[in-house]
Biopython code that builds the backbone (N, CA, C, O; Angstrom):
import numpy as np
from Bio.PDB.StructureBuilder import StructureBuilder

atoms = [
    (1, "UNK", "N", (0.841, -1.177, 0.000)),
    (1, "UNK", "CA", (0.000, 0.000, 0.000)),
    (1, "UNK", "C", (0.886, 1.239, 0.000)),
    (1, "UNK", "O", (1.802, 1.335, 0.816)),
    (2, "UNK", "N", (0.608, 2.283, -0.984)),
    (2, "UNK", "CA", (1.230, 3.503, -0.870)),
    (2, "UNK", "C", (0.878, 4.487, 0.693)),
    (2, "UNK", "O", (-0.225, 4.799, 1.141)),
    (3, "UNK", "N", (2.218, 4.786, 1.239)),
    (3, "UNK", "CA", (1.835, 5.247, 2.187)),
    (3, "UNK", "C", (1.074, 6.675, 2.176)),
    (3, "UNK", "O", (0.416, 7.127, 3.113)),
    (4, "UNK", "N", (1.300, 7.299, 0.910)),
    (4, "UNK", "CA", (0.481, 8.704, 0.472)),
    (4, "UNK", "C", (-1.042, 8.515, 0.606)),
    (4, "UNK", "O", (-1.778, 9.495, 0.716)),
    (5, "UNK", "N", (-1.498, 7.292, 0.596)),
    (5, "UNK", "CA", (-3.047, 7.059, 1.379)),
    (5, "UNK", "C", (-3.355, 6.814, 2.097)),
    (5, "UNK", "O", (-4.565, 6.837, 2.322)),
    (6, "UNK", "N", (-2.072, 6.230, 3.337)),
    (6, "UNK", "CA", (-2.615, 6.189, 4.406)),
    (6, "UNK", "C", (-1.993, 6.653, 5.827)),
    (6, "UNK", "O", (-0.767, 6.675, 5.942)),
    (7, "UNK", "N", (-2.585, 6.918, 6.599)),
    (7, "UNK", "CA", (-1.359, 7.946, 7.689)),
    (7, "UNK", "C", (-0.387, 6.650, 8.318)),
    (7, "UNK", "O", (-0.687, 5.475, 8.527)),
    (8, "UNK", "N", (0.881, 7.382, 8.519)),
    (8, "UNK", "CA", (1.380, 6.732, 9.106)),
    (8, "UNK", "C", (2.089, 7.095, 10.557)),
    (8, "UNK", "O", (2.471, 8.230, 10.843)),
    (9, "UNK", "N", (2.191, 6.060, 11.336)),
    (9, "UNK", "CA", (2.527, 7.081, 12.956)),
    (9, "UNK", "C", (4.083, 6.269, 12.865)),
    (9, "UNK", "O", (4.520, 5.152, 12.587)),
    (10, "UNK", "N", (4.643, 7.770, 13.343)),
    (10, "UNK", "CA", (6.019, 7.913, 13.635)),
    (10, "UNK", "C", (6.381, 7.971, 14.942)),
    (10, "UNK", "O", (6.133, 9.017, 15.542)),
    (11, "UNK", "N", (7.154, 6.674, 15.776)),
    (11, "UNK", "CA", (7.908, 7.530, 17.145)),
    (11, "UNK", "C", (9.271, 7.263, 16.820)),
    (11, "UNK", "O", (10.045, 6.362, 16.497)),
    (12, "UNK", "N", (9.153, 9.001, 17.167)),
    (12, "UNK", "CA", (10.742, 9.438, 16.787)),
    (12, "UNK", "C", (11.008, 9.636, 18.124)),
    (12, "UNK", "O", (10.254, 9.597, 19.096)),
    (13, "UNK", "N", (12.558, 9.922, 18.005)),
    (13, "UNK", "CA", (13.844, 9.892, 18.964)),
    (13, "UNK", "C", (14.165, 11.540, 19.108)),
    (13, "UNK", "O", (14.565, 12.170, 20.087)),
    (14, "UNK", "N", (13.839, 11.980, 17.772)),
    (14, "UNK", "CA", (14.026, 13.779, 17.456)),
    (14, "UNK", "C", (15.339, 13.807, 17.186)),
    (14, "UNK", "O", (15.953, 14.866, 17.317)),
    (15, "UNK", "N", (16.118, 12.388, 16.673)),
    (15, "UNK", "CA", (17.578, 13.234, 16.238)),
    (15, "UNK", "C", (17.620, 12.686, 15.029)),
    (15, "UNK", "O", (16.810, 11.833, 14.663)),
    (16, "UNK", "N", (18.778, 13.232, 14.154)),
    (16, "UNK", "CA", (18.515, 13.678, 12.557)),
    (16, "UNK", "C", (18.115, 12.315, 12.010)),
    (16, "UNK", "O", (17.923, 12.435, 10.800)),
    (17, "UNK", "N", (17.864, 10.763, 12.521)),
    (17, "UNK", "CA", (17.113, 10.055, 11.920)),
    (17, "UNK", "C", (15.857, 10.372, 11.402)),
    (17, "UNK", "O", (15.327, 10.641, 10.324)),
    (18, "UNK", "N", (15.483, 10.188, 13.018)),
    (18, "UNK", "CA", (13.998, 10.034, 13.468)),
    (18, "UNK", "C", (13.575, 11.307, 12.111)),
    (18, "UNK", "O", (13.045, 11.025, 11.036)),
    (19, "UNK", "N", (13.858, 12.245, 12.423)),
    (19, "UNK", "CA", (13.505, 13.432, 11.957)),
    (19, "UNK", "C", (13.321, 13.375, 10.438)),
    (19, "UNK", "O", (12.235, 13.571, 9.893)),
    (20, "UNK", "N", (14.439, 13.097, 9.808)),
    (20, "UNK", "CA", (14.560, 12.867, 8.694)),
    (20, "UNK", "C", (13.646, 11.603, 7.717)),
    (20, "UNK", "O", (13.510, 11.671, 6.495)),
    (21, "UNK", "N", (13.131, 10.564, 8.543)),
    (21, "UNK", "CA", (12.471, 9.523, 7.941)),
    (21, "UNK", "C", (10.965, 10.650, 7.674)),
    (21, "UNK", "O", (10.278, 10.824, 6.668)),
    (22, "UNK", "N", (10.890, 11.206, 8.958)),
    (22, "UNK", "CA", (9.332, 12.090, 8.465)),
    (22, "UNK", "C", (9.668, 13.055, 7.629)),
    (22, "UNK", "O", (8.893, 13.038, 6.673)),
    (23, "UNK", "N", (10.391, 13.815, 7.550)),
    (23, "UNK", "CA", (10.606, 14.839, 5.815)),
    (23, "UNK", "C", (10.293, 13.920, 4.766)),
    (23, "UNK", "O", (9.463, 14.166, 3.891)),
    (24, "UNK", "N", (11.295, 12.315, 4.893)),
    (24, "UNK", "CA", (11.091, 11.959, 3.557)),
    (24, "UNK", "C", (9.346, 11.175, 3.165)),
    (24, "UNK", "O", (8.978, 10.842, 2.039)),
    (25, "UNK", "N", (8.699, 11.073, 4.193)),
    (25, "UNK", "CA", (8.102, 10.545, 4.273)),
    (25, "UNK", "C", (6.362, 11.587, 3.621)),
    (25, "UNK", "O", (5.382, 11.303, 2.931)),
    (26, "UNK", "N", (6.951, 13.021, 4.505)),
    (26, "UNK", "CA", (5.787, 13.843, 4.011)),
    (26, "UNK", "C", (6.154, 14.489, 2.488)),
    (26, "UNK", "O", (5.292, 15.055, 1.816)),
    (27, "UNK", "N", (7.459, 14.336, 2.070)),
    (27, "UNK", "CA", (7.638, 14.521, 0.619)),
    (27, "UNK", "C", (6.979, 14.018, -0.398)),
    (27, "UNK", "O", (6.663, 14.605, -1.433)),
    (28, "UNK", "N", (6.732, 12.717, -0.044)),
    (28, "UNK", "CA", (5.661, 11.781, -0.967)),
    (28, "UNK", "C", (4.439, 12.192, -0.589)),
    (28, "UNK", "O", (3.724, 11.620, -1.412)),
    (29, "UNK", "N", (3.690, 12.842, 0.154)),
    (29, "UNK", "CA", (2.723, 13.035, 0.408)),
    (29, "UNK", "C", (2.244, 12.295, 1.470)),
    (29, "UNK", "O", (1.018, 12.287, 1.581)),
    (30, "UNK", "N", (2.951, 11.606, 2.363)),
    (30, "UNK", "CA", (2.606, 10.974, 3.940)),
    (30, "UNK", "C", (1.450, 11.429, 4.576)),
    (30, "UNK", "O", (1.165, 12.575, 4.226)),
    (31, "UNK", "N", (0.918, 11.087, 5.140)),
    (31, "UNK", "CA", (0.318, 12.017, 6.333)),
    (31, "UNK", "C", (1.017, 11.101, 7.670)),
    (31, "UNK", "O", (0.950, 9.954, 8.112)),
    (32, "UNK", "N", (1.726, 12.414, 7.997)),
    (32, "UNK", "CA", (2.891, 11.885, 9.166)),
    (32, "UNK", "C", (1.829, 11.775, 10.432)),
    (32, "UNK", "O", (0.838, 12.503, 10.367)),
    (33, "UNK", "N", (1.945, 11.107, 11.314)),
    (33, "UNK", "CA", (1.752, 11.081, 12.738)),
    (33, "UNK", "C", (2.420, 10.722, 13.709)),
    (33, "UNK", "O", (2.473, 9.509, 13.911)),
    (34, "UNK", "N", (3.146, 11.633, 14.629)),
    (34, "UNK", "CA", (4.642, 11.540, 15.498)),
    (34, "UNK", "C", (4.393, 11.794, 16.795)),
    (34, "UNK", "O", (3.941, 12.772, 17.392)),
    (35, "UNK", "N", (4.838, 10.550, 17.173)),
    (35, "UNK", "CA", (4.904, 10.611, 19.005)),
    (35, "UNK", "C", (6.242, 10.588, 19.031)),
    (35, "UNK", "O", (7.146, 9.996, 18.441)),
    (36, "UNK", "N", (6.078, 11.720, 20.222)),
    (36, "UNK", "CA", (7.834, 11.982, 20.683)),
    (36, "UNK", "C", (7.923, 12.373, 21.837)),
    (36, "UNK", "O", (6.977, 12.901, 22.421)),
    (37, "UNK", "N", (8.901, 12.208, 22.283)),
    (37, "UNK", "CA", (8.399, 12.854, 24.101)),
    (37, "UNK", "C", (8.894, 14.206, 23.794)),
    (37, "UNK", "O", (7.782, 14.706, 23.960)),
    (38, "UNK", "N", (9.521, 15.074, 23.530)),
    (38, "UNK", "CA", (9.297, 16.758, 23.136)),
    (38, "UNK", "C", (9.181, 16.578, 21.977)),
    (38, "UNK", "O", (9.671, 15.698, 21.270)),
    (39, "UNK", "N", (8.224, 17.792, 21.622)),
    (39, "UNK", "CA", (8.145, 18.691, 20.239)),
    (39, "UNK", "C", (8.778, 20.015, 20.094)),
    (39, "UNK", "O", (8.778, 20.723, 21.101)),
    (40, "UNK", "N", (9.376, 20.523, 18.900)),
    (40, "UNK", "CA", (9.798, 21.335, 18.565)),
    (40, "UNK", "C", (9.047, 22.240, 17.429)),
    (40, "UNK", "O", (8.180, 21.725, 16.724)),
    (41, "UNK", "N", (9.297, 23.157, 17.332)),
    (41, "UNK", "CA", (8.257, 24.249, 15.552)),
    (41, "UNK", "C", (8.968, 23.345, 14.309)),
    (41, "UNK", "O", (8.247, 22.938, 13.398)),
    (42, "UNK", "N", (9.994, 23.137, 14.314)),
    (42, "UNK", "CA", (10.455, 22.504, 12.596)),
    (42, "UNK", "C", (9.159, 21.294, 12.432)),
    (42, "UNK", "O", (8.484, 21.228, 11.405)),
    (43, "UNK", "N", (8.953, 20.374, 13.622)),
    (43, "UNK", "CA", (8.683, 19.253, 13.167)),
    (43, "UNK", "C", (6.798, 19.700, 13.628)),
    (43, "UNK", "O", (5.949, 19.007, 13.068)),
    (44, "UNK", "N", (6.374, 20.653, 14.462)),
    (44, "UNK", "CA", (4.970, 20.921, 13.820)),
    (44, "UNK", "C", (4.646, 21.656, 12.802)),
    (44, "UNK", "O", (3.525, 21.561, 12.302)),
    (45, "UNK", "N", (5.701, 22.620, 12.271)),
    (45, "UNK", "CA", (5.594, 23.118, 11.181)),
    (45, "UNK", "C", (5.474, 21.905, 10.060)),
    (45, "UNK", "O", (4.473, 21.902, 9.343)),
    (46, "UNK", "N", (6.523, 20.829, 9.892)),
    (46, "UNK", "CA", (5.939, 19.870, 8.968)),
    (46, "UNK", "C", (5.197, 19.136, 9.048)),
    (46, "UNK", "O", (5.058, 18.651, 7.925)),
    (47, "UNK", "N", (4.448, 18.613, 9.841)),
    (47, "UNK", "CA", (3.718, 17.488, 9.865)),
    (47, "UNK", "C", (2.194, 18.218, 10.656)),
    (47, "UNK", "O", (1.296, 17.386, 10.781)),
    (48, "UNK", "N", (1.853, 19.660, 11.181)),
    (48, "UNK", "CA", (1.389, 20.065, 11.483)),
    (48, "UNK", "C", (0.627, 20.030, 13.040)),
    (48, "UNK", "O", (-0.357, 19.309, 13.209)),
    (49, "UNK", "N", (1.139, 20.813, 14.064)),
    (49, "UNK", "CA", (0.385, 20.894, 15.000)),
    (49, "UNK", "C", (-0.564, 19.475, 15.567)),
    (49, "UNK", "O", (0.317, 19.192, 16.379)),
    (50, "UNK", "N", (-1.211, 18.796, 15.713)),
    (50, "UNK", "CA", (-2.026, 18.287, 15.473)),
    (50, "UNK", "C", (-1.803, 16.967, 15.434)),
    (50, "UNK", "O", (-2.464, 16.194, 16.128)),
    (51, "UNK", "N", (-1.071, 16.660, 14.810)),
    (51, "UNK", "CA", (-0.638, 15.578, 13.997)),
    (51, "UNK", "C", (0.767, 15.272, 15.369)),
    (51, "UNK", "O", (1.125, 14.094, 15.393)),
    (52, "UNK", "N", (1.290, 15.940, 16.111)),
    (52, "UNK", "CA", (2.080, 15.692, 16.750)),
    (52, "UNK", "C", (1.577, 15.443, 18.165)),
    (52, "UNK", "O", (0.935, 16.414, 18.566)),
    (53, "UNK", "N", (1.675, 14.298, 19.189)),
    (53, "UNK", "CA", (1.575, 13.638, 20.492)),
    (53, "UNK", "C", (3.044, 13.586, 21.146)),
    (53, "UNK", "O", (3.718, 12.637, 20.747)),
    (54, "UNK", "N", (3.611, 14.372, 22.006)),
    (54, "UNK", "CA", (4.611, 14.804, 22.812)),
    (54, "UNK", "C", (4.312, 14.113, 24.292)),
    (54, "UNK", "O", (3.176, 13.948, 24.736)),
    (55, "UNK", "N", (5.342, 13.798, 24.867)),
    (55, "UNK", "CA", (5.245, 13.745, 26.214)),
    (55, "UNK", "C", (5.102, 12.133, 26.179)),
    (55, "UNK", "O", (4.754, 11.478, 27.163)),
    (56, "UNK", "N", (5.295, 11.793, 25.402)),
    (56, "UNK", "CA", (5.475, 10.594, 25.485)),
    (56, "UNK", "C", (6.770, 9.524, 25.668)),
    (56, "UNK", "O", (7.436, 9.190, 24.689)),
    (57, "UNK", "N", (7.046, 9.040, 26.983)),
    (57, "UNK", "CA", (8.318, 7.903, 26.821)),
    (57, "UNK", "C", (7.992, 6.817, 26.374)),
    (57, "UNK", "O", (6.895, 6.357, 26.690)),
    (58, "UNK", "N", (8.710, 6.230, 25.662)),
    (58, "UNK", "CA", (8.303, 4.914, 25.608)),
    (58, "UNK", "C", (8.737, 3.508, 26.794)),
    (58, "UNK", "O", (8.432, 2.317, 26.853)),
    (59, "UNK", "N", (9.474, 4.308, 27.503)),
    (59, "UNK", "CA", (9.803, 3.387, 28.726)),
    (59, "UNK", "C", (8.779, 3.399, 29.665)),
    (59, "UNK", "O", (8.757, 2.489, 30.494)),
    (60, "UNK", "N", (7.959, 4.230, 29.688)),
    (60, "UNK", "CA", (6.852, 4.056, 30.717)),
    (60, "UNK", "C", (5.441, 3.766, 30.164)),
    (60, "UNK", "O", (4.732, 4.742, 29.919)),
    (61, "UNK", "N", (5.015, 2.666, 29.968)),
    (61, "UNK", "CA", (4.313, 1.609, 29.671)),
    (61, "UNK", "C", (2.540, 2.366, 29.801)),
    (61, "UNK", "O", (1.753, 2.341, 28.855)),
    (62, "UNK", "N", (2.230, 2.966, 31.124)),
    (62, "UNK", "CA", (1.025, 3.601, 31.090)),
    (62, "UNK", "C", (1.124, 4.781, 29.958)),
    (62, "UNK", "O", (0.160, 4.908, 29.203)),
    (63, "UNK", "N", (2.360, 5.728, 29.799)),
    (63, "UNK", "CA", (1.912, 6.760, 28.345)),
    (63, "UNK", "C", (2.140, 6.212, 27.392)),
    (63, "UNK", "O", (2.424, 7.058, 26.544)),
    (64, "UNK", "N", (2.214, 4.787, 26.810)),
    (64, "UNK", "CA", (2.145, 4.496, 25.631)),
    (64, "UNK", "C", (1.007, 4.128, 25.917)),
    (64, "UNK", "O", (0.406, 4.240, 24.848)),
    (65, "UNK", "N", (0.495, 3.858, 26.461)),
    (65, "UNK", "CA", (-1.218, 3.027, 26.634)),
    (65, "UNK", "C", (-1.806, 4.443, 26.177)),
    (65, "UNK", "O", (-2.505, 4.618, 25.179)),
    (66, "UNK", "N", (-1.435, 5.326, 26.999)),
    (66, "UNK", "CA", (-2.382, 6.639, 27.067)),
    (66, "UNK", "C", (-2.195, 7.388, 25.676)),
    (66, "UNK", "O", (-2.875, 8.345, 25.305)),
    (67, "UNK", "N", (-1.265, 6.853, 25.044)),
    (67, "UNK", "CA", (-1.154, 8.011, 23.350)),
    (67, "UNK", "C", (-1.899, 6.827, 22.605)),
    (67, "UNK", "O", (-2.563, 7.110, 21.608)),
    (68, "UNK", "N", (-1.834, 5.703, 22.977)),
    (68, "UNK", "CA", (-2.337, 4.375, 21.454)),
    (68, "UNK", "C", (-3.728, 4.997, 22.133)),
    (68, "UNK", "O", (-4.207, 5.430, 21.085)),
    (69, "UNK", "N", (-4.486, 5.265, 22.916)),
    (69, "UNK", "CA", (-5.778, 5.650, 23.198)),
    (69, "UNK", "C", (-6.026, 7.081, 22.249)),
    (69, "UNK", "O", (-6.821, 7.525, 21.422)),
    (70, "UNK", "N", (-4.801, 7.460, 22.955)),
    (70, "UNK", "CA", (-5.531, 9.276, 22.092)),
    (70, "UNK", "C", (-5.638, 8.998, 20.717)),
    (70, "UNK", "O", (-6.736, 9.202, 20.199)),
    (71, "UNK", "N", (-4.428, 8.439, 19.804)),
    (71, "UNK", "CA", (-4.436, 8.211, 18.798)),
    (71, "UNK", "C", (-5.853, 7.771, 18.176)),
    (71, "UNK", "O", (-6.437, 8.597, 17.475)),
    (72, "UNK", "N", (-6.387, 6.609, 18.381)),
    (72, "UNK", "CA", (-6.968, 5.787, 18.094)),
    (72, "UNK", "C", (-8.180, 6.659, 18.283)),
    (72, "UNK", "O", (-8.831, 6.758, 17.242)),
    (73, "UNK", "N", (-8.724, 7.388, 19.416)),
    (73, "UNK", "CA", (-9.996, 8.177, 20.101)),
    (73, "UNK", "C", (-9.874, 9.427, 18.298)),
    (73, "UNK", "O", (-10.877, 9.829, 17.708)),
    (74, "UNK", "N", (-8.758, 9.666, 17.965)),
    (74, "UNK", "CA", (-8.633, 10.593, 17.294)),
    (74, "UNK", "C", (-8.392, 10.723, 15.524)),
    (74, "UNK", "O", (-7.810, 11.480, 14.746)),
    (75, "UNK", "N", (-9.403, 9.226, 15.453)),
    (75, "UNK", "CA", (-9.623, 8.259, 14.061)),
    (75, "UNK", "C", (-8.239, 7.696, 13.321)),
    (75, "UNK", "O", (-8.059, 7.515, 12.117)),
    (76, "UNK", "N", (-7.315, 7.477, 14.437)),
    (76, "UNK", "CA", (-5.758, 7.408, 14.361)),
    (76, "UNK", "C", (-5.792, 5.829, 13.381)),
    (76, "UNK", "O", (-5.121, 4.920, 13.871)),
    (77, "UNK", "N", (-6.586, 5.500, 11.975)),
    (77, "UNK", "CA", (-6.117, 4.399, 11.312)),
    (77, "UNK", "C", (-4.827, 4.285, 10.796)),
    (77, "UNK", "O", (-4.487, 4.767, 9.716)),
    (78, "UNK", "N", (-4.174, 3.717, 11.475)),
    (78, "UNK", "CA", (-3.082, 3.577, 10.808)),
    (78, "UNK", "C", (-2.209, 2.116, 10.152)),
    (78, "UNK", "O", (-1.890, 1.106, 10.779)),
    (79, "UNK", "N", (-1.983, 2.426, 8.726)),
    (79, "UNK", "CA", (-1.165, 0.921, 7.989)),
    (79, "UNK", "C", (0.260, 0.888, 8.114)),
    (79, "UNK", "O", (0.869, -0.140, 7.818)),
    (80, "UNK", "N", (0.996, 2.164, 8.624)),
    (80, "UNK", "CA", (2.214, 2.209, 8.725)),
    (80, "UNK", "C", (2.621, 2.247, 9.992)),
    (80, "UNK", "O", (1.850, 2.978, 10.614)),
    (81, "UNK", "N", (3.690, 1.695, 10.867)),
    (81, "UNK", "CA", (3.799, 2.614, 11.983)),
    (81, "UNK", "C", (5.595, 1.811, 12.314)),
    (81, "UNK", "O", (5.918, 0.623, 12.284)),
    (82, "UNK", "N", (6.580, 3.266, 12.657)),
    (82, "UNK", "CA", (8.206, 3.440, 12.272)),
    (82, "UNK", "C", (8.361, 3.487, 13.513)),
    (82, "UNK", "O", (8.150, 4.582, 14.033)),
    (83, "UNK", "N", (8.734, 2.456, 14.309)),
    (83, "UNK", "CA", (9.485, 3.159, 15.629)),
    (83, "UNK", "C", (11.394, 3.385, 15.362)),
    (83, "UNK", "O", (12.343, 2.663, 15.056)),
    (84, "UNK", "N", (11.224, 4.441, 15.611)),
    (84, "UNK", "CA", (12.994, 5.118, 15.531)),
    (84, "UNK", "C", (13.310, 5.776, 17.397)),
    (84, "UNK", "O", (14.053, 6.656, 17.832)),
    (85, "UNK", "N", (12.545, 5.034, 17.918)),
    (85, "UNK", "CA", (12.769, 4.948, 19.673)),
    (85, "UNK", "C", (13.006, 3.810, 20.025)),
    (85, "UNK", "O", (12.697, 2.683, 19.637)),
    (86, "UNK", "N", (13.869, 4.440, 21.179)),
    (86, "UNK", "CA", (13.679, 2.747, 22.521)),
    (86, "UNK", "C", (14.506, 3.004, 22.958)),
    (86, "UNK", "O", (15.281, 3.881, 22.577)),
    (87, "UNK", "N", (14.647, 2.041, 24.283)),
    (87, "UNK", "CA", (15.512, 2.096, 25.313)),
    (87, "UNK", "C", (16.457, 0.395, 25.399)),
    (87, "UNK", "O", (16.475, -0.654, 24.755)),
    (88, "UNK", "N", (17.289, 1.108, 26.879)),
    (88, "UNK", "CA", (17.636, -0.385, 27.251)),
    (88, "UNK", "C", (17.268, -1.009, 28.417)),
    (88, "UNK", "O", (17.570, -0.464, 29.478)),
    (89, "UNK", "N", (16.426, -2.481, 28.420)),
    (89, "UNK", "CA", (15.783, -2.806, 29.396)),
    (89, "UNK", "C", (17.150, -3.776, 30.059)),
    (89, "UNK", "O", (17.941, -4.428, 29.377)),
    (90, "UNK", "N", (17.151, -3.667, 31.334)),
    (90, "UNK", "CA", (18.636, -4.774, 31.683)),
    (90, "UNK", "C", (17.954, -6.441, 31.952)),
    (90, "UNK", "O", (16.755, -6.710, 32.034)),
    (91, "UNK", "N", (18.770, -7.118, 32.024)),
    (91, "UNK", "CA", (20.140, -7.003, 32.444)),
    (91, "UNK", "C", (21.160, -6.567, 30.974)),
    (91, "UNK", "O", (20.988, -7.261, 29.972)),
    (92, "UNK", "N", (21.918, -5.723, 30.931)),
    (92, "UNK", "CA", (22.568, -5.350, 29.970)),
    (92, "UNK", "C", (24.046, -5.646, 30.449)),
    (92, "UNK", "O", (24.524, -5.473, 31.571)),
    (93, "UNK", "N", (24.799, -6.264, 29.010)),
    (93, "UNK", "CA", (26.266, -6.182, 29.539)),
    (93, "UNK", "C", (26.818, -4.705, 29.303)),
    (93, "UNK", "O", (26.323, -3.827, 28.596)),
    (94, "UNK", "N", (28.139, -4.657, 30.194)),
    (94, "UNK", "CA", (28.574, -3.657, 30.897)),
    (94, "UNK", "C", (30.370, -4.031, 30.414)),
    (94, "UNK", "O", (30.943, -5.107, 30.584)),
    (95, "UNK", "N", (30.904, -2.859, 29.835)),
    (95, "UNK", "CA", (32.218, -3.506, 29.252)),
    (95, "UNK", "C", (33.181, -3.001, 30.561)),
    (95, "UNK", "O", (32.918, -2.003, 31.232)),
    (96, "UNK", "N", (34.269, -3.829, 30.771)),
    (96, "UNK", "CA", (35.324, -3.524, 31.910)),
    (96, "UNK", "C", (36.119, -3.560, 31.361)),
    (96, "UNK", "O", (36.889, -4.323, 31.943)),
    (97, "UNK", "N", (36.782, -3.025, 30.040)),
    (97, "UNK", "CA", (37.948, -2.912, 29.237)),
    (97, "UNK", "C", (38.555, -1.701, 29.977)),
    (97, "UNK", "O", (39.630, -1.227, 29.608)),
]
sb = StructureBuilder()
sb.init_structure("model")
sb.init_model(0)
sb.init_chain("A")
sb.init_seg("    ")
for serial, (resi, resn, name, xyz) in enumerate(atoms, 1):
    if name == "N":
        sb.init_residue(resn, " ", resi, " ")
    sb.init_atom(name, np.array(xyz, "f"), 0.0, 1.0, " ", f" {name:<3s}", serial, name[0])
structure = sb.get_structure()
């Protein structure tokens, strides 16, 4: 499916990846939708106000519950969806070089 028909939700990281997959994405005619835990003007200026859900970590399990709600409350169909987030859950190795 061309994504120019259907929205797609973005959680970005806000660094020149994240960022950059949604330029290329609203170039084709995307309709971007971006959860990020801050927003900035570049990225509501492109993808518009609206279209952006902030305040979101993805390490804390109740605000992802609480944005897949808003989303969804807010006819959020979506066929695409880019995660360019995440964390590290442990036990993680630890280098002693």
């Amino acid at each position: 499916m061309n994504p120019i028909e259907q929205p797609c939700l973005i959680k970005l990281d806000m660094f020149a990846a994240g960022l950059q997959i949604t330029k290329e994405l609203v170039a084709i005619g995307a309709t971007a939708i971006v959860v990020c835990r801050s927003s900035n003007p570049e990225l509501e200026k492109l993808v518009g106000k609206w279209n952006v859900y902030d305040g979101v970590d993805v390490s804390d399990d109740e605000a992802v519950r609480k944005m897949a709600k808003r989303v969804k409350g807010d006819g959020g169909a979506l066929d695409v969806v880019i995660n360019n987030a995440g964390y590290f859950y442990g036990p993680q190795e630890v280098s002693v070089c």
